[in-house]
N, C-alpha and C positions, 0 to 999 in steps of 0.2 A: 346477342350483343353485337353492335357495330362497330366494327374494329377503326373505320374512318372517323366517329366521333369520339376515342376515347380521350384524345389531349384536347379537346375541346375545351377553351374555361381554361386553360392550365398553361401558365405562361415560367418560362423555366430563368427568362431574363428578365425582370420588374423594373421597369425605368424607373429610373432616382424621381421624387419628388422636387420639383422643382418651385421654388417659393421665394417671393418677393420680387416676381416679373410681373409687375401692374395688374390694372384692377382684372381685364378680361381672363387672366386666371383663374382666376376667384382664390389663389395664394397670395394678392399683393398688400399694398398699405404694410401691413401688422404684420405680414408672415407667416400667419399660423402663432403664433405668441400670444395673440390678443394685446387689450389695451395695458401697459403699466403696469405692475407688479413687479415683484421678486423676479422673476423670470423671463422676462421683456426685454430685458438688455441683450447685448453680446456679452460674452465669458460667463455668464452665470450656468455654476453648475448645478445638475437636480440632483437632488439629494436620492439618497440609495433606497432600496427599499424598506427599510427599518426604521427610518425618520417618519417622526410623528407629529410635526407639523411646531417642535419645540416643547412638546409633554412628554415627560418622563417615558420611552419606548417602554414597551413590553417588557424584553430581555432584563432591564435594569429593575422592574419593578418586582417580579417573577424573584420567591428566596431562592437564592442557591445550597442546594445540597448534594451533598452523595461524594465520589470519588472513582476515579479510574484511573490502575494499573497501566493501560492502553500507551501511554507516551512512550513507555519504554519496555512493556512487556515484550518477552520474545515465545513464538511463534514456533510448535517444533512438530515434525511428521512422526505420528507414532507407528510403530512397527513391530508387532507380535512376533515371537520364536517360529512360531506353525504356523507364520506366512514366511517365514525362510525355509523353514525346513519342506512347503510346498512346493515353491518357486525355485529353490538355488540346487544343485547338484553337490555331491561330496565334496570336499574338499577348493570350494569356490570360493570366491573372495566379494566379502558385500562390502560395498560403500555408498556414500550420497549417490555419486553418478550411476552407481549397477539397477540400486533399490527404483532409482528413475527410470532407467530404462524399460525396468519389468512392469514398471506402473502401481507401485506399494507405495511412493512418498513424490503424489502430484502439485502439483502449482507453486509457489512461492512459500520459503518457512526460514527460520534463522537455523537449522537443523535436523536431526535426525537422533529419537530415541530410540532403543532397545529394549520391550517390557518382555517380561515371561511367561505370557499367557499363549499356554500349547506347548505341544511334545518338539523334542529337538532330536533328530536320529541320523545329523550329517557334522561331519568335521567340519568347521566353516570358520572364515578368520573375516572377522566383523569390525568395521572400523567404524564407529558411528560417535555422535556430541555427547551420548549421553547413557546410560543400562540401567536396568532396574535390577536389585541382589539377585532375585531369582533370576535373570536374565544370563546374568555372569556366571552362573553356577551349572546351569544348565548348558550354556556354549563351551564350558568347560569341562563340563562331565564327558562331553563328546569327542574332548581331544582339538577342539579348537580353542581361538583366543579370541577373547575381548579387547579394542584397544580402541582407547578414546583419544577422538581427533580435538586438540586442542580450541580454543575458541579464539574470536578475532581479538587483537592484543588493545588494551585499554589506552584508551587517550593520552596525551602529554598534558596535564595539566598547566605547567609553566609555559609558556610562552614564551619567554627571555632566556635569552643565550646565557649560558652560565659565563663569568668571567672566568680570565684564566688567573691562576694564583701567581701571588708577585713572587718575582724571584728574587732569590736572596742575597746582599751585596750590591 
């Protein structure tokens, strides 16, 4: 391989087309538009790609069925007993940020479960969204505790200011 012909062909700045500078461009007259149509003018916008020329698109014709949870399901890092009792030392303290650090609850989630699958053989004080029965029983047989991190607090439905009540007199 010839390392002087490798950007050969390979332009990293592409001049703007230039269009409607007379005829010796072979851009003038018409532009590139061609003659008359829908799209000949100025402002006309082209439609997207899903426009079918005014026939009923695909999408619309296609039954809709099925359903997904997806809009507002939440998302949660699950975490086995006998991955803490591998990873954490006696008397350690797990949370979102610890469980992060060790690498047991990666990338992006609305939280962090506790299920019971595996032996538990350390005192450990667990703060996590969520436990499964066996989970709580076993971190408890050990002399540690379970304590659930409350979740983010629900919306204000109303919008308006409440009045204040009249006073009396």
């Amino acid at each position: 391989m010839d390392l002087s012909t490798v950007h050969q062909g390979v332009h990293r700045l592409k001049r703007k087309k230039r269009v409607g500078r007379g005829p010796g461009s072979g851009h003038g007259k018409t532009a590139t538009r061609g003659s008359k149509g829908q799209y000949a003018s100025a402002g006309a916008n082209r439609p997207g790609p899903t426009f079918e020329g005014g026939q009923m698109p695909l999408f619309r014709r296609i039954p809709k069925r099925g359903f997904s949870h997806a809009t507002w399901a939440k998302v949660y890092h699950v975490v086995n007993v006998g991955d803490l009792n591998r990873v954490f030392d006696n008397g350690a303290t797990v949370d979102p940020e610890t469980l992060k650090a060790a690498g047991l609850a990666k990338g992006p989630a609305d939280g962090v479960r506790i299920l019971g699958d595996g032996a538990l053989e350390k005192k450990l004080l667990v703060k996590a969204h969520g436990f499964s029965k066996s989970a709580i029983e076993k971190i408890t047989a050990q002399g540690g505790t379970a304590e659930v991190i409350p979740g983010p607090k629900k919306p204000v439905k109303n919008k308006m200011k409440p009045r204040a009540p009249k006073q009396p007199g």
